[in-house]
N, C-alpha and C positions, 0 to 999 in steps of 0.2 A: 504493500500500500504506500510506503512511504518513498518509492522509487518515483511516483507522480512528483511529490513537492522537486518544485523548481527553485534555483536562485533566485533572488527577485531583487537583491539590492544592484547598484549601478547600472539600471539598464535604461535605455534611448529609445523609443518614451518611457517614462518611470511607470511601474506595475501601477497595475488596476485596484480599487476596491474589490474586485470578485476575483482578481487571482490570491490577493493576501486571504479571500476569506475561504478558498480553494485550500490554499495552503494549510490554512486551519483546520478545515474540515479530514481535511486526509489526514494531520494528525492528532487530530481527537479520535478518530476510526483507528490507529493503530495503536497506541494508548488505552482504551478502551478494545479492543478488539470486537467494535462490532461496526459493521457497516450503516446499520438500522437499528437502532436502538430500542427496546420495548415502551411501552407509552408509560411504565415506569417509570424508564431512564431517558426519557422524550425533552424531559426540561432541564436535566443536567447536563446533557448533552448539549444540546443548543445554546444551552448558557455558558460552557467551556468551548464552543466555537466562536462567539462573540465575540468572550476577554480574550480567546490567544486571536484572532485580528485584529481585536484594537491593540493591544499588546506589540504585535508584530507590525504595524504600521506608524506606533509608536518608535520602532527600532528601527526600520525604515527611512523614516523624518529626520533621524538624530543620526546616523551613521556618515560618518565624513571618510570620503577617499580623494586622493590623485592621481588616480587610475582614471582615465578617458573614460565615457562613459560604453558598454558594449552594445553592437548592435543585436537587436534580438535573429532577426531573418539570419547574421551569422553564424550567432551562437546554436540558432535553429538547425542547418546546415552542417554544420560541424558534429551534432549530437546526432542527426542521422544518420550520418557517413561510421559514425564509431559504432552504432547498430546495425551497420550493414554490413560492417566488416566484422564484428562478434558473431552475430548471426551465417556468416557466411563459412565460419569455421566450423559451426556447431554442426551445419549439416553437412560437411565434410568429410 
């Protein structure tokens, strides 16, 4: 589950509200090990995807580099290339 979460700081345009809370959600789901929470666990669930996005856009905000900022469509690019060539051995 937690192979989805992306980098999200430095990047050209800067991440989304719904990637940070993407990023949330996959890891409250591995954390908790559940994908779909019972309606038990419905509101603590949701309520620990909330504060870790605001939390994590808090850290976002505040995080300083001088690193050039990356391009996504590169870094896009480049993560495919290294899964075509993983995968390209597996079935080898």
């Amino acid at each position: 589950m937690c192979r989805n979460i992306r980098t999200l700081h430095n990047f050209e345009p800067a991440a989304t509200t719904d990637e940070v809370r993407a990023a949330a959600l996959q890891y409250v789901r591995k954390v908790s090990g559940s994908t779909q929470p019972s309606q038990a666990n419905r509101e603590a669930f949701d309520e620990a995807v909330e504060a870790i996005a605001h939390v994590t856009q808090h850290l976002l905000d505040h995080l300083v580099t001088n690193a050039p900022p990356k391009d996504r469509d590169v870094e896009a690019a480049k993560a495919r290339a290294r899964a075509a060539k993983r995968y390209a051995t597996l079935s080898a």
